[in-house]
Structure formats: structure tokens, C-alpha cells
C-alpha positions, -999 to +999 in steps of 0.1 A: -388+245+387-374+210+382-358+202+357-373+167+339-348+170+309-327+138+310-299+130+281-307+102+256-272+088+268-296+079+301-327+076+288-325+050+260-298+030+279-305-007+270-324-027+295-327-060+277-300-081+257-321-082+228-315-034+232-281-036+231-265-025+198-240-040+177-228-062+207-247-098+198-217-119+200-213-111+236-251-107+244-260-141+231-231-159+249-243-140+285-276-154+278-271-186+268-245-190+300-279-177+324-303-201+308-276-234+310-269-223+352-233-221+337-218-187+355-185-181+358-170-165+393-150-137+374-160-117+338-140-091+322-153-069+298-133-047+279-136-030+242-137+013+231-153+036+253-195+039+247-199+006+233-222-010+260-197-030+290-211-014+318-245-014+303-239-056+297-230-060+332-257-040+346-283-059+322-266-095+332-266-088+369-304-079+370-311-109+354-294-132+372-308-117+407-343-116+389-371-136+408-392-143+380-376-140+345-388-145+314-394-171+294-371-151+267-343-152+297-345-111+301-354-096+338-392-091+345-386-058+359-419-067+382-400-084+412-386-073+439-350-075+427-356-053+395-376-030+414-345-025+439-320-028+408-344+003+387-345+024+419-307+023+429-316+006+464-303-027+452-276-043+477-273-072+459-254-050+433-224-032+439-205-005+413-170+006+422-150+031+403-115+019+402-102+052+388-110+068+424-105+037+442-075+022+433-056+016+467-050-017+489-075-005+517-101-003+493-098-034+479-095-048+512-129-031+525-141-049+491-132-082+507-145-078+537-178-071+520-175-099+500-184-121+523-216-107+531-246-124+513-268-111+495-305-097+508-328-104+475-312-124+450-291-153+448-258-136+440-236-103+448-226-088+419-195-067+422-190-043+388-154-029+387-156-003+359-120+015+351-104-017+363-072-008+348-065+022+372-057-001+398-022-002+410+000-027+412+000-037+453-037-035+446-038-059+418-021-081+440-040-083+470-075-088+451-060-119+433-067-146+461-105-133+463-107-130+423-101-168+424-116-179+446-143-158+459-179-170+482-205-187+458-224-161+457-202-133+447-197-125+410-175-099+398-175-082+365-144-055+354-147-034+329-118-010+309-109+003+278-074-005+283-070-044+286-030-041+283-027-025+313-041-052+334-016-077+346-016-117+335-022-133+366-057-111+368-068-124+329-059-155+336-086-159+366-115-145+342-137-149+316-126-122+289-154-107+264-139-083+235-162-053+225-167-041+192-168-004+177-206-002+170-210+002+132-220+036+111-250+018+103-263+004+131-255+040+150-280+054+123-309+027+129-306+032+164-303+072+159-333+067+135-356+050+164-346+073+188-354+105+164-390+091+157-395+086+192-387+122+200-409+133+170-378+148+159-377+149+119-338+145+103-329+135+069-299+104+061-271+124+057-274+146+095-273+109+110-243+094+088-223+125+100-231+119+136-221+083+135-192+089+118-179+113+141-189+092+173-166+065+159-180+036+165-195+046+202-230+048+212-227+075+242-207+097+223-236+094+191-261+102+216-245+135+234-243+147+196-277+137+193-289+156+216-261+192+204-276+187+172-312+190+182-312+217+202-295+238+175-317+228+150-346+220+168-373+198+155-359+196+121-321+184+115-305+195+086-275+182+073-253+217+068-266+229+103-257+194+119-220+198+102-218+235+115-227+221+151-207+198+153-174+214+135-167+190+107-164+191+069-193+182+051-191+160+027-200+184-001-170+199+005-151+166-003-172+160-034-164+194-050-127+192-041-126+158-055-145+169-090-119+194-091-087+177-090-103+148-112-102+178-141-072+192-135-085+224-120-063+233-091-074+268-090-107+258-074-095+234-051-068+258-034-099+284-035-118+257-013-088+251+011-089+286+018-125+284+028-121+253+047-092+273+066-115+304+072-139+282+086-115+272+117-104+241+106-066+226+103-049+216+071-038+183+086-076+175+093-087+188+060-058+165+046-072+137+068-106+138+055-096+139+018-075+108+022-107+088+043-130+103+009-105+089-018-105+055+004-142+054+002-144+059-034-121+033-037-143+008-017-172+016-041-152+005-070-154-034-063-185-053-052-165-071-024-152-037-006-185-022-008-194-034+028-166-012+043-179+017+034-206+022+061-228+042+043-260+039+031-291+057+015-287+085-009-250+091+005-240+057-008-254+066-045-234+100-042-201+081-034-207+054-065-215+078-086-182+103-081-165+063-080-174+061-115-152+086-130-128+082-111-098+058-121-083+035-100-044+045-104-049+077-097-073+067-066-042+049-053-016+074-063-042+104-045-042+080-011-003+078-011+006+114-019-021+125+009-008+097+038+031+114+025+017+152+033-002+140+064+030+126+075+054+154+063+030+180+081+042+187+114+083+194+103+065+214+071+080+253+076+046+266+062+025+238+064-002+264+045+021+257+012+029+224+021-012+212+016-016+236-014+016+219-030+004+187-026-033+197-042-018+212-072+003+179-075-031+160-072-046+187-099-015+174-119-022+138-118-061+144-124-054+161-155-032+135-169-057+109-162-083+130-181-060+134-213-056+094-209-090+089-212-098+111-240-067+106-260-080+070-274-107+092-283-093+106-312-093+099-350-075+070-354-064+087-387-043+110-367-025+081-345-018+062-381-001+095-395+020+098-363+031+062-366+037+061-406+074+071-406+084+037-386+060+018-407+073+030-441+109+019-428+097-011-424+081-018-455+111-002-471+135-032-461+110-055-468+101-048-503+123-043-535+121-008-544+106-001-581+128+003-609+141+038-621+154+052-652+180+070-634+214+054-624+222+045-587+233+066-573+256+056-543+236+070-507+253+095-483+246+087-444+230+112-430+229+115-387+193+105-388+193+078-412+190+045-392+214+020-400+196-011-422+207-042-427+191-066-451+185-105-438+176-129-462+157-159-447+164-185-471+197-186-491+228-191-464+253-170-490+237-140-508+249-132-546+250-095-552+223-097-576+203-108-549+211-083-523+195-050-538+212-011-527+193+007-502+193+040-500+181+060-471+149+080-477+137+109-458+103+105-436+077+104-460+049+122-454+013+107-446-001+112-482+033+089-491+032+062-463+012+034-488+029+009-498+037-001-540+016-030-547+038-056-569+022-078-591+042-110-582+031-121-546+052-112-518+063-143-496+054-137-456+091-126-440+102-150-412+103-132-378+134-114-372+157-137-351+180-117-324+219-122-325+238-155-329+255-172-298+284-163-309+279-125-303+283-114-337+252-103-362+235-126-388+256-112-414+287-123-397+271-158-408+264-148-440+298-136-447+312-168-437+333-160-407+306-185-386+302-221-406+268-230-415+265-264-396+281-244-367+250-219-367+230-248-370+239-262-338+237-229-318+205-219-301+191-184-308+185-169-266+147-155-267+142-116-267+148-115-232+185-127-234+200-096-230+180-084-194+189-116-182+225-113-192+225-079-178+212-089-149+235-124-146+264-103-149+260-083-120+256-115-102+289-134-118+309-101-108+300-110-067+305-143-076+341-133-090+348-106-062+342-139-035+358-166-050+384-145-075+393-109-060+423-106-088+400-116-113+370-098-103+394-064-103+405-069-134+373-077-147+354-040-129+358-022-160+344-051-186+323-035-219+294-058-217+280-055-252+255-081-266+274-118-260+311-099-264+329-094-229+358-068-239+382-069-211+406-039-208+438-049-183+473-036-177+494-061-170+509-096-190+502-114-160+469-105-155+464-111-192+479-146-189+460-155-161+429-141-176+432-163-208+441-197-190+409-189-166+388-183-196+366-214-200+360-210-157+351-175-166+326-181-195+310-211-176+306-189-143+289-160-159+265-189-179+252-203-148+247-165-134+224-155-163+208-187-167+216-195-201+240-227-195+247-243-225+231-217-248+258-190-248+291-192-263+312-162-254+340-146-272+366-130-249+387-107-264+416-092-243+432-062-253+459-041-233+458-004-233+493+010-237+489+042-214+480+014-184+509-010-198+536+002-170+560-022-152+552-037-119+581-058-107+613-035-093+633-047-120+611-039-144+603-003-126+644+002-128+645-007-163+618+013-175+633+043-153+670+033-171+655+045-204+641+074-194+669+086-175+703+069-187+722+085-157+704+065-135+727+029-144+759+051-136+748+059-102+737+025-094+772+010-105+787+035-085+771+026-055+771-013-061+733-013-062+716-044-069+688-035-094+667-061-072 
């Protein structure tokens, strides 16, 4: 009985340009080069596997041999030459496999038939598929007839590898890149192909067949045709993901709903069924990563185009893209691309995935309390915040008057230390600076504020330290003059970071230009504008105090503060680290500790140097 089944990879192979899928940047070019008589002696075609090349060449060398073509610019397919070309009895077109022929001789039989001419046509096509198996003596001998072949010959190679082929032979032809055919163009063409076949599918079977084909038509087809004769007339999308041994995308869905709530129980449940089913961890890992990235695509208008997906699908995705938040989207992707990466040297690579799901669960459950925390009475947040606030108001504000005496306040560990700034008078009287006395944390009932009858003035904003790296009651008490406070600038909250930062900078500085300096300047206290320095020595003391204007000006221009910062240097010398260095000095010091050491250096005429 013969067999009259023939694969949809053959059967709905394109015949015209205007068939050929997701490949119109190189169509149009072939057929605007036929209709202008401007054809190159050399093409090469390259792109991913299944995309069309040899199917282009094929379609551009019947057209150009066809005796009567369209007014369109496609092949008739009535002549003689596209009768020949349709039967495989053409001799005016020649396929060679360059995998199996890849030697000099048969590159030199291919120039010796080069110079025959054609029988029907007006050119000898030659199609080289696989051109990249050739080896390297062959390369070299089909480079003179690459350049400069007969008018009438035309060759066209083809690979999926275009590294591999050497300069000298890109450089002699005209190079056309192929693209990976899109998810949804694979599905319109799957689509077409289904209705003609009367067979009946719904959006998501197809989506999973394009997406696992990758971008190439041949491999869609093949699946095509699995799929159908495991379902039959009818494809369904769980039968079409059994078939063809990948996740479906419900199981990404549930997963995903799962560790957006925190509930790692059920997702390690449904890695063990996605491992029962056959497949790896790494590929279930693989897959979850590709569905977070997707989710992310349908959170901004302008990334919704690379997501591929249409129909009913694409709804599914924006709605799960709704809830989920962006951070933790990105956080998801990076912890899954760190487990895919760590999965191979994992010892059990079983609790290596299940790790990193509960960590997701983690995350997911954090962003959930995030999102419901503003949620709450706002009473509640006020009552957490009230203690802070009531110290606040407590500076502030006079307290009310008592019968009872003052009594004078014992610090307590927890008591914050207050100090009160006045924001008019320079020089506060005692009757104007009231006792404060510590209060415990009042309780939410005892957080409002006394209303006084007079009006309370607005208080100035706080200002930060003075220059001169004491506190505003330094002023106050007179150790800093008035008119000298008025000339100093006040840095801006972010003094201190860029002090902190400047200093680390001024100490390379030092270490470069200064090494003594810089070592006796590694254990500096840097606190607010005050640079303690701790040293050991009188010289280095000395030298210290005579350098101390260079010093101060250095470590200005490091934080970026020149001409706003006036430091005080202090230099104290510990007395533990105060030992002699100079050998006289040594001897002396050794003298008084042990007097028996001068007789002994008399007797032996020692000179103490």
C-alpha cells in the first residue's frame, strides 16, 4: 500500500516570496534585485536552523530561470523551467551538501561543471547548503571560481554557522542575515496550516509549540505534526504539553501565586510533582526565571512587545503582572539566574532548588506584609510614633507650673540627653533657660500636647554643629565670639558623609605625598569637625603641629568643603607609647631602670652613642 502521508515540513514549504515567514527583509531585497536585472554572482545566506535559507534560494533560483514570470515577480510554475524545477529533473539547478562533500576533488568536479551552460534557463544556480563544513584546502581552491565565475553561474551558500567560514570567502559575496521567526507569526502560520488540515486546536496548544520550536519553522512543523497524531483531530493544550515533555504554563502560574503569598509549602509540593513527572530541576528553574521575565514585560506598555504572546495567554500573564511587584520581580529573576548558575557544583542539587523556593516564599511574604501594612489604622502608627513626638514637644514647650519644688532629675540609661537652643538671645539668663527633667515614655492617652494660652512662636530649624567643631552651646557660653560665629558658615546635613568620606581620601593623599605623617595620622578619632591625634613621639608631635595648617587645608579640599571648615587639632601623647627612640635616649631610660648599667659602661669605656 503506498504510503501518501507527507510531513507539513514538505508539504507547506513556501513556493512564493510573498509564503515565506517572518523573513521580508530578505524576500523583498531578492525581489526587488530580480525585477531591476541587478544579480549578484555570489549570495550567502546564513541565520538559525528552520528559518527558510534553503527554501529562499530554492524560491530565487526558480524565479530567475522562469520563462514567463509574473507580473508580481514570483515563478509561473507553468513553463518549462518550473515544471523541471517542481519535478527534480531541473539541470539548470544544482544542490550540494557540503557536510558530505567537503574535499578539494569535489570542489574541483564543481568547477569543471561550472562551465557547462545551462539547458532551460538563463543561469546555473549552484546552492551550497552546510557551506561551513568545508575544509580549509577546499575553501581555497573554490575562491578563484567564487570570484569570478561564467556569466551564467550563480551560487548561493547556506549555514548556520557564519563564523566558521573564512574572510576571503565573505568578502566575494553578498551576505543576507536570517532571523529567528517570531512566537507569533509561528502561531498564524500554525493557525493556517491547522484549518487547512480541518484540524481544530485552541491558542494556548499553538503558543507552546512555537515556543518550544524557538524561533524555527521546520522544527514547529515536525511538532505539529507529534501533536496531532496524539491528539488527533482536536489539540488540547495539557495533551500537547504531555507530548511534547514541557511544563505547562499552569504550572508556572500556580507556583508563581504561591510564592507571591508566602506559601512555600505548596510550591515545594509542586516541585515534587514537576520532578515525578521526569523533568530536571535546572529546567524547572529555567522556566520559572523565563515566567518572572515575562511578567515583568507586561508591567510596562513599552516591553509588552517582547513578550510573544497573544490571545487569552496574554490576559493570564497581565493579570498575575498585576499583583505582582516589581522589586521582588527583579530580586525573583536574580536569585533564580544565581541557582541556575550554582546548579551543577550543588551536592544535592534537589535541596539546592527547594532552598532557593523557600527563599522566594520568603521574599513574597514580605512584599505581602508591605502592601497591607499601610493598610492599617493610622491610629495604631500614631501611637507607635508618640514617644519621639512627645520628646519633641517636650523641649519645645515650657512645662506647666507645679506646686511642688524642683526637684533636681537623676539620668537614667535611657533618658536621651537634651539640650535646650534658644534661637534668639546670643547669652541666655537662667531665668530664661527653664530645668528639664527627663520623663518616662508617655503613654498614647498622654501624648497631646498642653495648649498655652499665650501663642507659641514657630522654632527656627535646628542648625547642625558650628565650624568650629564644638556644639551651639559652646557659643552660647562664650568660648566662640559672637561676630566670629557670624562669619562661619553652618556645612548642610550632609557635612558629616562627606567629611567621612573626604577623609578616607586625605589619608591616601597623606600616605603618597606624607608617609610619616600619614602613619602617625592611621589611628585619628574622626569625630564631628575635631581630628584627635594620638602619637608617641615629640618629634612627631612637633612636626605634626608646624604641618598643621597643610594638614587642615589637605583634608578641606578632600571633603569638599574648602573654606567652610575650620578644624581644631588637638594633639595629645599617650604615656604608655611615650618611650625613647634615639640610643641615647634608650641608654638613659635603661640607666634608671637599672643603675648598674652606667658602672659597666664606664668600665668598659663605652660611649653611650
Amino acid at each position: 500500500m503506498e504510503n501518501t502521508f507527507i510531513v507539513s515540513a514538505r508539504k507547506y514549504r513556501p513556493q512564493t516570496f510573498e509564503s515565506v515567514v517572518g523573513q521580508g527583509h530578505v524576500t523583498t531585497t531578492l525581489k526587488n534585485a530580480i525585477a531591476r536585472k541587478q544579480l549578484a554572482h555570489a549570495y550567502l545566506f546564513c541565520g538559525p536552523r528552520g528559518v527558510g535559507k534553503t527554501t529562499c534560494a530554492r524560491i530565487f533560483a526558480k524565479t530567475i530561470n522562469c520563462l514567463n514570470p509574473t507580473a508580481e515577480g514570483d515563478a509561473c510554475g507553468t513553463c518549462e523551467s518550473c515544471r523541471s524545477f517542481d519535478e527534480g529533473r531541473s539541470f539548470s539547478i544544482h544542490e550540494l551538501d557540503a557536510a558530505s562533500n567537503n574535499s578539494v576533488d569535489n570542489i574541483r568536479d564543481l568547477t569543471d561543471q561550472v562551465r557547462v551552460p545551462p539547458q532551460v534557463g538563463e543561469y546555473s544556480v549552484y546552492i551550497i547548503d552546510e557551506v561551513h563544513m568545508l575544509s580549509q584546502a577546499a575553501f581555497n581552491a573554490f575562491l578563484k571560481t567564487l570570484e569570478e565565475p561564467p556569466h551564467h553561474a550563480i551560487f548561493i551558500l547556506a549555514t548556520t554557522e557564519k563564523h566558521k567560514i573564512i574572510p576571503t570567502i565573505l568578502s566575494r559575496c553578498q551576505i543576507y542575515d536570517f532571523q529567528r521567526i517570531r512566537i507569533e507569526d509561528t502561531v498564524e502560520y500554525l493557525k493556517t496550516i491547522a484549518t487547512r488540515e480541518g484540524v481544530k486546536f485552541d491558542d494556548e496548544s499553538l503558543h507552546l509549540i512555537a515556543r518550544k520550536a524557538d524561533g524555527g519553522m521546520r522544527d514547529a512543523l515536525s511538532m505539529f505534526d507529534k501533536a496531532v497524531s496524539f491528539c488527533g483531530g482536536n489539540l488540547e493544550y495539557k495533551e500537547v504539553a504531555a507530548t511534547l515533555n514541557v511544563l505547562d504554563y499552569d504550572t508556572y502560574f500556580g507556583i508563581t501565586d504561591a510564592l507571591l503569598v508566602g506559601d512555600y509549602k505548596s510550591a515545594l509540593v509542586t516541585f515534587d510533582q514537576v520532578l515525578n513527572k521526569g523533568f530536571s530541576g535546572q529546567s524547572f528553574a529555567s522556566g520559572l526565571a523565563t515566567h518572572l521575565r515575562d511578567l515583568l514585560m507586561c508591567k510596562e506598555p513599552q516591553t509588552l512587545h517582547l513578550l510573544e504572546i497573544t490571545g487569552s495567554l496574554l490576559e493570564r500573564y497581565k493579570e498575575q503582572s498585576a499583583r505582582c511587584d516589581v522589586n521582588y520581580l527583579f530580586s525573583a529573576a536574580a536569585l533564580l539566574g544565581e541557582i541556575d548558575g550554582g546548579f551543577r557544583t550543588a551536592t544535592n542539587q534537589r535541596l539546592h532548588i527547594e532552598l532557593g523556593l523557600m527563599k522566594l516564599a520568603g521574599m513574597g511574604q514580605k512584599k505581602t506584609f508591605d502592601r497591607i501594612e499601610p493598610t492599617l489604622p493610622q491610629l495604631t502608627k500614631e501611637a507607635s510614633a508618640q514617644p519621639a513626638q512627645t520628646t519633641q514637644t517636650t523641649v519645645n514647650q515650657p512645662q506647666a507650673p507645679t506646686t511642688q519644688a524642683p526637684v533636681e532629675p537623676q539620668p537614667t540609661p535611657s533618658a536621651p540627653k537634651v539640650e535646650s537652643v534658644p534661637t534668639q538671645s546670643p547669652a541666655p539668663t537662667p531665668e530664661a533657660t527653664p530645668t528639664i527633667a527627663p520623663t518616662p515614655a508617655p503613654t498614647p492617652m498622654e501624648s497631646a500636647p498642653v495648649e498655652s494660652a499665650t501663642p507659641r512662636p514657630t522654632p527656627a530649624a535646628p542648625r547642625a554643629k558650628s565650624i568650629f567643631g564644638g556644639s551651639i552651646s559652646d557659643i552660647m557660653s562664650g568660648k566662640v565670639t559672637e561676630e566670629e560665629e557670624e562669619k562661619a558658615t553652618y556645612y548642610d546635613p550632609y557635612a558629616q558623609q562627606k567629611i567621612t568620606g573626604g577623609w578616607e581620601k586625605f589619608m591616601v593623599k597623606m600616605m603618597m605625598e606624607h608617609p610619616r605623617m600619614g602613619h602617625a595620622l592611621k589611628g585619628t578619632i574622626v569625630n564631628g569637625h575635631t581630628l584627635s591625634l594620638s602619637v608617641g613621639t615629640d618629634i612627631i608631635r612637633d612636626e605634626l603641629l608646624r604641618n598643621q595648617s597643610e594638614i587642615t587645608a589637605l583634608l578641606g579640599e578632600c571633603c569638599g568643603l574648602e573654606g567652610s571648615i575650620i578644624l581644631d587639632v588637638q594633639v595629645s601623647i599617650s604615656q604608655e607609647n611615650n618611650l625613647p627612640h634615639r640610643t641615647v635616649d634608650k641608654v638613659r631610660y635603661l640607666a634608671e631602670k637599672n643603675p648598674e648599667l652606667n658602672t659597666l659602661i664606664q668600665e668598659l669605656a663605652m660611649d653611650a652613642e
